[in-house]
Biopython code that builds the backbone (N, CA, C, O; Angstrom):
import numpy as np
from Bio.PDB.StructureBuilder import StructureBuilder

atoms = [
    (1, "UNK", "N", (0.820, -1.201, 0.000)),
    (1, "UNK", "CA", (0.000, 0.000, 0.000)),
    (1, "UNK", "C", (0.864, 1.266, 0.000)),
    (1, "UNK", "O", (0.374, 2.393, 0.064)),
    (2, "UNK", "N", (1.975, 1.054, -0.064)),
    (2, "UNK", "CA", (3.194, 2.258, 0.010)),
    (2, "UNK", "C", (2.642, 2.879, -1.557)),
    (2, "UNK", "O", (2.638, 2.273, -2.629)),
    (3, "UNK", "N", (2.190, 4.290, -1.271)),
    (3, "UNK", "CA", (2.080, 5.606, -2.266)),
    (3, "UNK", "C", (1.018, 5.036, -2.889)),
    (3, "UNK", "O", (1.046, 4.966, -4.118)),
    (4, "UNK", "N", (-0.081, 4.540, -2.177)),
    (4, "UNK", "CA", (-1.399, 4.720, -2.477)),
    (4, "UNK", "C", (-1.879, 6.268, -1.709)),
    (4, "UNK", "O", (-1.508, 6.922, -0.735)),
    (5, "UNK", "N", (-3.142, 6.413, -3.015)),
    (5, "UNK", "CA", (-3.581, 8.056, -2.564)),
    (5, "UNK", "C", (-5.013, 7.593, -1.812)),
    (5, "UNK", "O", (-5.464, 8.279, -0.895)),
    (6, "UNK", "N", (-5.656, 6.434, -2.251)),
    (6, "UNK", "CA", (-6.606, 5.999, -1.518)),
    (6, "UNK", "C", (-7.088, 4.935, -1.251)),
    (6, "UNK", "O", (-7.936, 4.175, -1.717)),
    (7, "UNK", "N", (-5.933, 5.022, 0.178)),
    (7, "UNK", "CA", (-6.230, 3.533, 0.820)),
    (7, "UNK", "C", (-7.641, 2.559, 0.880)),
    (7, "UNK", "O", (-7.857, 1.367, 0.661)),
    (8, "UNK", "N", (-8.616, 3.916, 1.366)),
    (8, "UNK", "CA", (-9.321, 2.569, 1.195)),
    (8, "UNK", "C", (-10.146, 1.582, 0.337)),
    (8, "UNK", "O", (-10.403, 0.381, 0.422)),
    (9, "UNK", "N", (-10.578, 2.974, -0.867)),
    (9, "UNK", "CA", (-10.966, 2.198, -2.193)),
    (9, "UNK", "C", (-9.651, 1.075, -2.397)),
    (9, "UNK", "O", (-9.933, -0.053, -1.992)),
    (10, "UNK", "N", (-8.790, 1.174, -2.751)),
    (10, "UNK", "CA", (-7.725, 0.233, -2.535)),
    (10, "UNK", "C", (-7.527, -1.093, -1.748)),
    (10, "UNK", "O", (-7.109, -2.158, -2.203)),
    (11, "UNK", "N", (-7.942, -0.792, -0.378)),
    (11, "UNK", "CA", (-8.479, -1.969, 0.565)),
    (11, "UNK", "C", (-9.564, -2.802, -0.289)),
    (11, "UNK", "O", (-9.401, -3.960, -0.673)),
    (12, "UNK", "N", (-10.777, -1.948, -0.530)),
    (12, "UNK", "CA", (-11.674, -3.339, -0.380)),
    (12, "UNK", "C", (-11.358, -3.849, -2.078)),
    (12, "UNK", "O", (-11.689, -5.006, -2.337)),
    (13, "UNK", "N", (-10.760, -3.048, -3.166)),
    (13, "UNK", "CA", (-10.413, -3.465, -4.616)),
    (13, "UNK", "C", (-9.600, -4.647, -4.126)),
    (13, "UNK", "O", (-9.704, -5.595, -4.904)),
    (14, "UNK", "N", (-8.889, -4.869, -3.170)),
    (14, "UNK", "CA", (-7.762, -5.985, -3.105)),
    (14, "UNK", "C", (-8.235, -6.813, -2.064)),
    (14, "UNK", "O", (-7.649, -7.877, -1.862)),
    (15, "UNK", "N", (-9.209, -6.488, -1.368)),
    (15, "UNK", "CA", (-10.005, -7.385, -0.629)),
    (15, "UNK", "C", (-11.133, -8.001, -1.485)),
    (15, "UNK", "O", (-11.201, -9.202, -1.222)),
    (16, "UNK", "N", (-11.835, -7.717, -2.198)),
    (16, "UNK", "CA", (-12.931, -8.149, -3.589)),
    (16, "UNK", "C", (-11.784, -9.608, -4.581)),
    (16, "UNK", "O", (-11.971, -10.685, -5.148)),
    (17, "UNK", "N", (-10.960, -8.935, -4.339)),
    (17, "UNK", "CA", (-9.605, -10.076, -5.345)),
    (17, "UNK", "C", (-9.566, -11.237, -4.705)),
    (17, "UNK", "O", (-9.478, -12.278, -5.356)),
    (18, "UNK", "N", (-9.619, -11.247, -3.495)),
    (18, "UNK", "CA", (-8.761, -12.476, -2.567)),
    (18, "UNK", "C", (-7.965, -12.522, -2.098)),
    (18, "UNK", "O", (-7.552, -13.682, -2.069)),
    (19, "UNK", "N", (-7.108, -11.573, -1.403)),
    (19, "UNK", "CA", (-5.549, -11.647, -1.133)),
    (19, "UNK", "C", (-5.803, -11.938, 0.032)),
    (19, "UNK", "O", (-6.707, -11.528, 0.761)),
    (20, "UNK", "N", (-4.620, -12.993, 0.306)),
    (20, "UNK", "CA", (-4.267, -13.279, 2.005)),
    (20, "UNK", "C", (-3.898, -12.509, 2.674)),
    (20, "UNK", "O", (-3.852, -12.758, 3.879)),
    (21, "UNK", "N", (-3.468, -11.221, 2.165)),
    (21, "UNK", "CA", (-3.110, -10.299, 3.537)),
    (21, "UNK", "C", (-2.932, -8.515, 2.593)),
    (21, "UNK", "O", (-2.936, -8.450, 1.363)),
    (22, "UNK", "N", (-2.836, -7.661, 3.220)),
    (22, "UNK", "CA", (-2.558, -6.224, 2.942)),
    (22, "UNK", "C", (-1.987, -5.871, 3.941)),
    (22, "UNK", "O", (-2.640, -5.878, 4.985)),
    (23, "UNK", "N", (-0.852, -5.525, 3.966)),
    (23, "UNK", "CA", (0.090, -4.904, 4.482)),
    (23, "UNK", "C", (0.028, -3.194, 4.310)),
    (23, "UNK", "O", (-0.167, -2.722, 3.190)),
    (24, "UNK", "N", (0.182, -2.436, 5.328)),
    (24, "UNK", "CA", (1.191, -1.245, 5.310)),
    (24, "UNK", "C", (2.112, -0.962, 5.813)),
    (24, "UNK", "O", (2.287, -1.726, 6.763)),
    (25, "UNK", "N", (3.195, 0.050, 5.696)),
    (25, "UNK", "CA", (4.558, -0.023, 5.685)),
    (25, "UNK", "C", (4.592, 1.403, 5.658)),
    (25, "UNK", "O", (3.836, 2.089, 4.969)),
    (26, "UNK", "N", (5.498, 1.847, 6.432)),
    (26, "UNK", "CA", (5.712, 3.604, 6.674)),
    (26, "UNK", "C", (7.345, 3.319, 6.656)),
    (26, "UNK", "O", (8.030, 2.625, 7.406)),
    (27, "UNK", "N", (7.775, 4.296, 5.263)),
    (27, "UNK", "CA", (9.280, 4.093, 5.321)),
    (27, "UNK", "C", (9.848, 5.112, 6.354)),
    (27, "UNK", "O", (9.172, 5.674, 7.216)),
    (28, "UNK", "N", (10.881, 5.234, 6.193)),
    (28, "UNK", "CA", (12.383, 6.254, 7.083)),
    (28, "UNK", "C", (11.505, 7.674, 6.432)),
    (28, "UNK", "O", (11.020, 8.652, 7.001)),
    (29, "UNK", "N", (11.555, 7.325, 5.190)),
    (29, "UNK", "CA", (11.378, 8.873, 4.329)),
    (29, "UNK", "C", (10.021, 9.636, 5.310)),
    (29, "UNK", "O", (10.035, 10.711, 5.909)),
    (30, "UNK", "N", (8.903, 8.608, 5.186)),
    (30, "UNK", "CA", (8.010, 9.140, 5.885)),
    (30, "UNK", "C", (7.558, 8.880, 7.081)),
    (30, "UNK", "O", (6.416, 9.279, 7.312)),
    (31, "UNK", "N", (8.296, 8.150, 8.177)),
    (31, "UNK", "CA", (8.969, 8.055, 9.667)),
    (31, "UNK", "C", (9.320, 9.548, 9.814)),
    (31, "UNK", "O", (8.618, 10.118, 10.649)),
    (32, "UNK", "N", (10.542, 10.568, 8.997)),
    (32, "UNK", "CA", (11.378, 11.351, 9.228)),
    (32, "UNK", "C", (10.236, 12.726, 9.347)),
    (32, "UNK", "O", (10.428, 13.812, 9.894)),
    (33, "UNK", "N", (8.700, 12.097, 8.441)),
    (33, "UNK", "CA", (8.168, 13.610, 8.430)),
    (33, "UNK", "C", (7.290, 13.371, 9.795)),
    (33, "UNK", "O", (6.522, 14.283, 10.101)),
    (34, "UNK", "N", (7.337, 12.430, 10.478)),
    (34, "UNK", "CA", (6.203, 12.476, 11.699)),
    (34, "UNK", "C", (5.046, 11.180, 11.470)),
    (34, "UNK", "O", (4.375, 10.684, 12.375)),
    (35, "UNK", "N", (5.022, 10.890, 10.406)),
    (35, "UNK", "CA", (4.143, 9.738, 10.189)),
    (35, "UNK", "C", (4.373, 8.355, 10.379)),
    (35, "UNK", "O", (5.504, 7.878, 10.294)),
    (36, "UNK", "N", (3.096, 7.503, 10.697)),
    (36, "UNK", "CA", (3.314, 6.600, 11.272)),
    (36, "UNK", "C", (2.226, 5.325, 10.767)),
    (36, "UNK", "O", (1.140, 5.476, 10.207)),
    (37, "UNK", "N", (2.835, 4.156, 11.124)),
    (37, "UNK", "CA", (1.794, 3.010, 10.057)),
    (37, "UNK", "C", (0.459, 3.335, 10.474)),
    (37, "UNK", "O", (-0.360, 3.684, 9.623)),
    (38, "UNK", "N", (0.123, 3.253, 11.775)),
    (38, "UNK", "CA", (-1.524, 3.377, 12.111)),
    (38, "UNK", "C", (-2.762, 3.931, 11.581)),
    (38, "UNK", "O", (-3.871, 3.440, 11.795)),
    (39, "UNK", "N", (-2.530, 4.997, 10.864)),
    (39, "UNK", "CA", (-4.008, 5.791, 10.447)),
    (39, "UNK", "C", (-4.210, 4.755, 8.976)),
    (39, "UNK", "O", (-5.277, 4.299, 8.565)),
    (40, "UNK", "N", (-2.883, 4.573, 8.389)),
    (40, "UNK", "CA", (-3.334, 3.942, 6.978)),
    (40, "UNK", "C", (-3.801, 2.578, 7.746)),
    (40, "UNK", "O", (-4.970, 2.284, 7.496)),
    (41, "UNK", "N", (-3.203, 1.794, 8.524)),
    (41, "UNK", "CA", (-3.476, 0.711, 9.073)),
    (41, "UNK", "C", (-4.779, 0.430, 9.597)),
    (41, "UNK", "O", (-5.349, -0.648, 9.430)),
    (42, "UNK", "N", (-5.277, 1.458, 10.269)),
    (42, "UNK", "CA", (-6.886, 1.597, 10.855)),
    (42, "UNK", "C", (-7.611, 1.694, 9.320)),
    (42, "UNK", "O", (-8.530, 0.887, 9.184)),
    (43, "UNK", "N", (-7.391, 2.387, 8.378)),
    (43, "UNK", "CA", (-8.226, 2.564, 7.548)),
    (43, "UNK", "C", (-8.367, 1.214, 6.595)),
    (43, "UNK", "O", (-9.456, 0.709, 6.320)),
    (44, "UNK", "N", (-6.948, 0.658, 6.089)),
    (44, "UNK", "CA", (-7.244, -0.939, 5.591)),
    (44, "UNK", "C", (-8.196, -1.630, 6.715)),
    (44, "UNK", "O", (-9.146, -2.178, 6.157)),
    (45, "UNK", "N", (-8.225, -1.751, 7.937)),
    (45, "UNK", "CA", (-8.931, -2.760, 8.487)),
    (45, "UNK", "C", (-10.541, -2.440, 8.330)),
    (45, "UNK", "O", (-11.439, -3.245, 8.080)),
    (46, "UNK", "N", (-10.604, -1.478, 8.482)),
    (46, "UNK", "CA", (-11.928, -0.563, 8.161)),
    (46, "UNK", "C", (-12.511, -1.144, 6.524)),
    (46, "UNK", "O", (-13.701, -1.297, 6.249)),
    (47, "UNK", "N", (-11.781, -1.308, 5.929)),
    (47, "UNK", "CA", (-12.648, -1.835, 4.596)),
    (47, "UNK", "C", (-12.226, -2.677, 4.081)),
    (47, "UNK", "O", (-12.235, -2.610, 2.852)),
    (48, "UNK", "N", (-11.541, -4.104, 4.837)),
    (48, "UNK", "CA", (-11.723, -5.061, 4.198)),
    (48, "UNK", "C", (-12.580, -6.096, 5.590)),
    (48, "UNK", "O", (-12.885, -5.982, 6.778)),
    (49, "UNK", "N", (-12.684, -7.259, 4.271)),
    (49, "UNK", "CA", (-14.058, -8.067, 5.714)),
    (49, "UNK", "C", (-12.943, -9.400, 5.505)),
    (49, "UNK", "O", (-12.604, -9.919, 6.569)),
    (50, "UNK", "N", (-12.410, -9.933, 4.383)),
    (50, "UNK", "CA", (-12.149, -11.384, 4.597)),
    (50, "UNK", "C", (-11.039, -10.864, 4.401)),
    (50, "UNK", "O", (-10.699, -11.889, 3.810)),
    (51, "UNK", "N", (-9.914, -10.075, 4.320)),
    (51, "UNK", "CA", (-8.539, -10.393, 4.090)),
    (51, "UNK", "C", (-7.594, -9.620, 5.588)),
    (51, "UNK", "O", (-7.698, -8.574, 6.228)),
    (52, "UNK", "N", (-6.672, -10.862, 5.628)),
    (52, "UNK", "CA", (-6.025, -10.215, 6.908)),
    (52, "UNK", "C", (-5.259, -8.815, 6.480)),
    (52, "UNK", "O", (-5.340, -8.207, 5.412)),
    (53, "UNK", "N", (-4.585, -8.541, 7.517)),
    (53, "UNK", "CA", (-3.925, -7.577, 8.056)),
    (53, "UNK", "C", (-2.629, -7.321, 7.942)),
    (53, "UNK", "O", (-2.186, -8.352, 8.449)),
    (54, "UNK", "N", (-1.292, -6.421, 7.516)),
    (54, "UNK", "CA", (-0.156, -6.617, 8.759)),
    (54, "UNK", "C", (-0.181, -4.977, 8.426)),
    (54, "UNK", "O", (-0.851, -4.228, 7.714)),
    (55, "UNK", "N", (0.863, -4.866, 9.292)),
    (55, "UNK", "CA", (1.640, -4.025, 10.322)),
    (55, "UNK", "C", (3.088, -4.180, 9.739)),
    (55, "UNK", "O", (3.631, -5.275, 9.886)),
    (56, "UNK", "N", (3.932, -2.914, 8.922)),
    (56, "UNK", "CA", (4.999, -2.768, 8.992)),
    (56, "UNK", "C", (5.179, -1.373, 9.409)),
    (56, "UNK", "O", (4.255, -0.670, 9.817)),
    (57, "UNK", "N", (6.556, -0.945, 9.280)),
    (57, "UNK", "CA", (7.120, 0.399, 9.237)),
    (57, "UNK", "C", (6.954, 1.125, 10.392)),
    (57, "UNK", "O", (5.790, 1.485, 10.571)),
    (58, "UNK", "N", (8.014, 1.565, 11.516)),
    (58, "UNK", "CA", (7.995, 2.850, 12.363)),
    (58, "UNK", "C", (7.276, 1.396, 13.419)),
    (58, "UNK", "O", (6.068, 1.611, 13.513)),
    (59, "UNK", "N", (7.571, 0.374, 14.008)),
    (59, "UNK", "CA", (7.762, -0.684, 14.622)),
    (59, "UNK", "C", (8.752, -0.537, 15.634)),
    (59, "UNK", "O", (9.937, -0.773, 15.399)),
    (60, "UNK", "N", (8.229, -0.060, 17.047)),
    (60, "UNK", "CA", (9.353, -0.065, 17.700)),
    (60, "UNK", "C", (8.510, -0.664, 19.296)),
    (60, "UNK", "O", (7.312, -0.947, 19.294)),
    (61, "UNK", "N", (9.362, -0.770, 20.524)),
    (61, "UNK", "CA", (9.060, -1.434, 21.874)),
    (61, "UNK", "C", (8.391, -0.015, 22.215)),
    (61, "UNK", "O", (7.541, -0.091, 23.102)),
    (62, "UNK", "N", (8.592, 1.155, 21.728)),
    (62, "UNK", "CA", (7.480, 2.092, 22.550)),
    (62, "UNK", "C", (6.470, 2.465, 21.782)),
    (62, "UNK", "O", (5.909, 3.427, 22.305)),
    (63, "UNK", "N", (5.964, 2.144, 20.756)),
    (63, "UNK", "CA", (4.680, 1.922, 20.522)),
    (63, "UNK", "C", (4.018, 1.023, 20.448)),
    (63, "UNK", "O", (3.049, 0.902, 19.698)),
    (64, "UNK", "N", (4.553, 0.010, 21.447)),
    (64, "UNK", "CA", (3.766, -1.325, 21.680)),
    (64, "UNK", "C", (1.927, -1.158, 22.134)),
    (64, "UNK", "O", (1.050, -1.869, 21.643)),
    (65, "UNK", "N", (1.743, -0.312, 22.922)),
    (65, "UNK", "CA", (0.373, 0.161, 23.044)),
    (65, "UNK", "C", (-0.612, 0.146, 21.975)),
    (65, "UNK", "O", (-1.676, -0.473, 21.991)),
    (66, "UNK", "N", (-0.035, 1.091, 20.785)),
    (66, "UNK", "CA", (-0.592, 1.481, 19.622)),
    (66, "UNK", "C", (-0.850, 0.233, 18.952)),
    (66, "UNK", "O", (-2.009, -0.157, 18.806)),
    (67, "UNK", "N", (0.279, -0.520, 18.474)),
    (67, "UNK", "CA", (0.746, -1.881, 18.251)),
    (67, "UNK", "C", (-0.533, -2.673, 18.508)),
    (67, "UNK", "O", (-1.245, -2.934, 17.539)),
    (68, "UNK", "N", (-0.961, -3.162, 19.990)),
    (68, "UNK", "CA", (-1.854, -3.819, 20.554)),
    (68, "UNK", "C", (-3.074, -3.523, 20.286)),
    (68, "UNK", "O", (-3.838, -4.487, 20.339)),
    (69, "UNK", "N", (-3.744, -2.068, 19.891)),
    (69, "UNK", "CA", (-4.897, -1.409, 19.965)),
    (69, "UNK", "C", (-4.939, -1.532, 18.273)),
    (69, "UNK", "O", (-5.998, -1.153, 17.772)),
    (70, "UNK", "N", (-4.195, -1.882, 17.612)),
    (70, "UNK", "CA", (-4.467, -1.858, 15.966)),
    (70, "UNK", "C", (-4.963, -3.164, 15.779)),
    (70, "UNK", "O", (-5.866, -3.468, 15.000)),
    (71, "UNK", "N", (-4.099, -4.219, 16.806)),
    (71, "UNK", "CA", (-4.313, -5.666, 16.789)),
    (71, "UNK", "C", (-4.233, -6.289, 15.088)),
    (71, "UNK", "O", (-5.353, -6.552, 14.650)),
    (72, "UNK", "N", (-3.437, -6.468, 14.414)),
    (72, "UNK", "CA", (-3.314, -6.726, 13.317)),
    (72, "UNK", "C", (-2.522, -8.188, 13.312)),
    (72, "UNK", "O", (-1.737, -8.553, 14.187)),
    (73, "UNK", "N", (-2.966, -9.062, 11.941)),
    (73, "UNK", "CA", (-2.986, -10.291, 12.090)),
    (73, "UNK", "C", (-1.372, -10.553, 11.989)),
    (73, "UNK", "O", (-0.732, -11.579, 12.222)),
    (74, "UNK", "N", (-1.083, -9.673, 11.696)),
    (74, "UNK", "CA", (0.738, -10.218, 11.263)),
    (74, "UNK", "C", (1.344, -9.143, 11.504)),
    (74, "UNK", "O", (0.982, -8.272, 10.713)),
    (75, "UNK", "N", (2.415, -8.648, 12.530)),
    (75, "UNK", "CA", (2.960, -7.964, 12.696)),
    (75, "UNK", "C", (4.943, -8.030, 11.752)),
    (75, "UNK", "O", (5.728, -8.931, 12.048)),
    (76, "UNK", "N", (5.109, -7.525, 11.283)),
    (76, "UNK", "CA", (6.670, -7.016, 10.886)),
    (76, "UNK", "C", (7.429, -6.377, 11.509)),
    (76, "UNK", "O", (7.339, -5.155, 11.629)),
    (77, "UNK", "N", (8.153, -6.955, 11.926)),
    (77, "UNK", "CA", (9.445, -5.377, 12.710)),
    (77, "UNK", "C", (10.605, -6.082, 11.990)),
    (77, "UNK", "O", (10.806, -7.288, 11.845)),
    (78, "UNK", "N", (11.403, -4.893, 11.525)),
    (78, "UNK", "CA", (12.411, -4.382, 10.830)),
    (78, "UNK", "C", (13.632, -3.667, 11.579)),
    (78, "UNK", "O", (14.452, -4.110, 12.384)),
    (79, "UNK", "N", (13.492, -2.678, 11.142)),
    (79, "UNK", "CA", (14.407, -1.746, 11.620)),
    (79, "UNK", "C", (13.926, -1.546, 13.645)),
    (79, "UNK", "O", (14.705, -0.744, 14.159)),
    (80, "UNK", "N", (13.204, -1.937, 14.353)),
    (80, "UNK", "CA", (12.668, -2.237, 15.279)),
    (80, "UNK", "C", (14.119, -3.541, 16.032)),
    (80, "UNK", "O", (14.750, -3.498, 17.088)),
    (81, "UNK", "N", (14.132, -4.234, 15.229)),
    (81, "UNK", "CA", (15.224, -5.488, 15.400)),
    (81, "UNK", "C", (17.032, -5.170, 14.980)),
    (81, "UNK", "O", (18.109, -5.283, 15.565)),
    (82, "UNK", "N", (16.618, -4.784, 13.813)),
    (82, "UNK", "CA", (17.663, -5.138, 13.016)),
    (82, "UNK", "C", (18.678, -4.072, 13.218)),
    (82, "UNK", "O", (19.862, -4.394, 13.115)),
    (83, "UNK", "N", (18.295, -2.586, 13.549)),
    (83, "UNK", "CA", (19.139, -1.353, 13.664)),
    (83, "UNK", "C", (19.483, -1.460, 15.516)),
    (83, "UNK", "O", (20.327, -0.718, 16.018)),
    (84, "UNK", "N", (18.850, -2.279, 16.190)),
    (84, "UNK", "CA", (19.260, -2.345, 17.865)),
    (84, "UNK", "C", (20.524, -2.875, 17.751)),
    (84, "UNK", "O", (20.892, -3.579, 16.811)),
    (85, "UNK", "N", (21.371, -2.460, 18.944)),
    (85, "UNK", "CA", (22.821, -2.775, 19.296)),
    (85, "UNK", "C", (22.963, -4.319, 19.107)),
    (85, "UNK", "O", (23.795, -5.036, 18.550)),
    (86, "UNK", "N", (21.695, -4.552, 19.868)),
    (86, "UNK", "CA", (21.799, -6.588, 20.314)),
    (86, "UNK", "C", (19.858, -6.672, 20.016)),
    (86, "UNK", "O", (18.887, -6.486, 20.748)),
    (87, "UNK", "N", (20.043, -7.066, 18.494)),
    (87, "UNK", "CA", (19.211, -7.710, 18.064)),
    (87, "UNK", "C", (18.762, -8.652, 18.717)),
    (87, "UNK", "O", (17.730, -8.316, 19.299)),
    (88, "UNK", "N", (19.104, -9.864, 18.928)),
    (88, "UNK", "CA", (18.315, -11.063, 19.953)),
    (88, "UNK", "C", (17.841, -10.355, 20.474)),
    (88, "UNK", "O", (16.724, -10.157, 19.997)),
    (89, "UNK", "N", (18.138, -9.525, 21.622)),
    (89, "UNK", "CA", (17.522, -9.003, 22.760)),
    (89, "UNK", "C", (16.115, -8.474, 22.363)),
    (89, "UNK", "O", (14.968, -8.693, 22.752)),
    (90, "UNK", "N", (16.928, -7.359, 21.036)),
    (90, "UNK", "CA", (15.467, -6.702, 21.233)),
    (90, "UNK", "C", (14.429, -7.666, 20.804)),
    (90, "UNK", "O", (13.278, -7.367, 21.124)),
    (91, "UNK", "N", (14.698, -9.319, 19.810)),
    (91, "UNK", "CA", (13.657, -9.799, 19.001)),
    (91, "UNK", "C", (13.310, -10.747, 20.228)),
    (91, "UNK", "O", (12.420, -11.595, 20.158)),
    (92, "UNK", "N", (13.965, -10.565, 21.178)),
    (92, "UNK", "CA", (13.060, -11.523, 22.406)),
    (92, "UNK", "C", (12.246, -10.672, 23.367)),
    (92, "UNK", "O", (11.332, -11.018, 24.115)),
    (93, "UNK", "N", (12.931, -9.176, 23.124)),
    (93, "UNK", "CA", (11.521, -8.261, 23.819)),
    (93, "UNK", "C", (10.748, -8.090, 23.029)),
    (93, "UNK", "O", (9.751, -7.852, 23.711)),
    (94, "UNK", "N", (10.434, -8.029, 21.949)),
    (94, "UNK", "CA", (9.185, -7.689, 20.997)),
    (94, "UNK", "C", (8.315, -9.132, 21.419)),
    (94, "UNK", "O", (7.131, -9.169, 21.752)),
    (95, "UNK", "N", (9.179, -10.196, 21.313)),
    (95, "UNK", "CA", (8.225, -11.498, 21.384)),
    (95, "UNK", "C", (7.941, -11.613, 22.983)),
    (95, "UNK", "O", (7.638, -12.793, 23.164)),
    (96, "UNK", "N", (7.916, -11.146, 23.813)),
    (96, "UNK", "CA", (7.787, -11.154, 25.179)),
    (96, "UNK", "C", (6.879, -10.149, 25.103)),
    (96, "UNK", "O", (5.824, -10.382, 25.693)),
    (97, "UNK", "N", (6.991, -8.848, 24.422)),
    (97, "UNK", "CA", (5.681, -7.854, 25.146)),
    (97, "UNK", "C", (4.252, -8.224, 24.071)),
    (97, "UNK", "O", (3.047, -8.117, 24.298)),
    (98, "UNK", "N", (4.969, -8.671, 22.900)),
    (98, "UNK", "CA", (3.520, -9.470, 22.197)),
    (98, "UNK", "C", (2.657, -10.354, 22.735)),
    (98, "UNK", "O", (1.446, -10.334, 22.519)),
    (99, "UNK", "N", (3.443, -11.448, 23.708)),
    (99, "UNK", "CA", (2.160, -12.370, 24.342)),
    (99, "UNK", "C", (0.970, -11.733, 24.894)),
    (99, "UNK", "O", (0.056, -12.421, 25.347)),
]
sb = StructureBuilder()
sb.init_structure("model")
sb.init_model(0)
sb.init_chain("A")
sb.init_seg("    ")
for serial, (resi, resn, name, xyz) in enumerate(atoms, 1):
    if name == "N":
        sb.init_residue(resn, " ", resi, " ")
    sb.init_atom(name, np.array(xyz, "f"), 0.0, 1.0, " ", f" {name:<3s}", serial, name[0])
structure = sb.get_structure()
């Protein structure tokens, strides 16, 4: 869904198809202006009925709250893992505050 202008006609066009999942994803570029996966994320869930969910981009241990309250079927973390000092660590706290 990266540089869609309208998510949600978009949602249910690719929910009407069949797809197993729709993803959004908030890069660095638009991390850097203040934005964040959730509003596009609320709005895919909002108009599709049979296709799951995920969650990428701007994935970190302090928006685990937000994270939980989107409740999305497949979560991604990236740069959440991969840019931490000690990866394990952080990919065993993400999987510890997910239960």
């Amino acid at each position: 869904m990266i540089g869609v202008h309208d998510v949600a006609r978009r949602a249910r066009e690719i929910d009407q198809m069949g797809a197993d999942y729709i993803a959004t994803h908030t890069g660095y570029d638009l991390q850097a202006q203040g934005e964040t996966p959730f509003a596009t994320f609320n709005t895919i869930k909002e108009n599709v009925t049979k296709t799951k969910t995920a969650l990428e981009g701007g994935i970190k241990l302090t928006n685990l709250d937000e994270i939980k309250q989107a409740n999305p079927d497949l979560l991604i973390v990236g740069a959440g893992i991969a840019t931490n000092d000690d990866p394990t660590s952080a990919a065993k706290s993400f999987k510890a505050a997910i239960k």
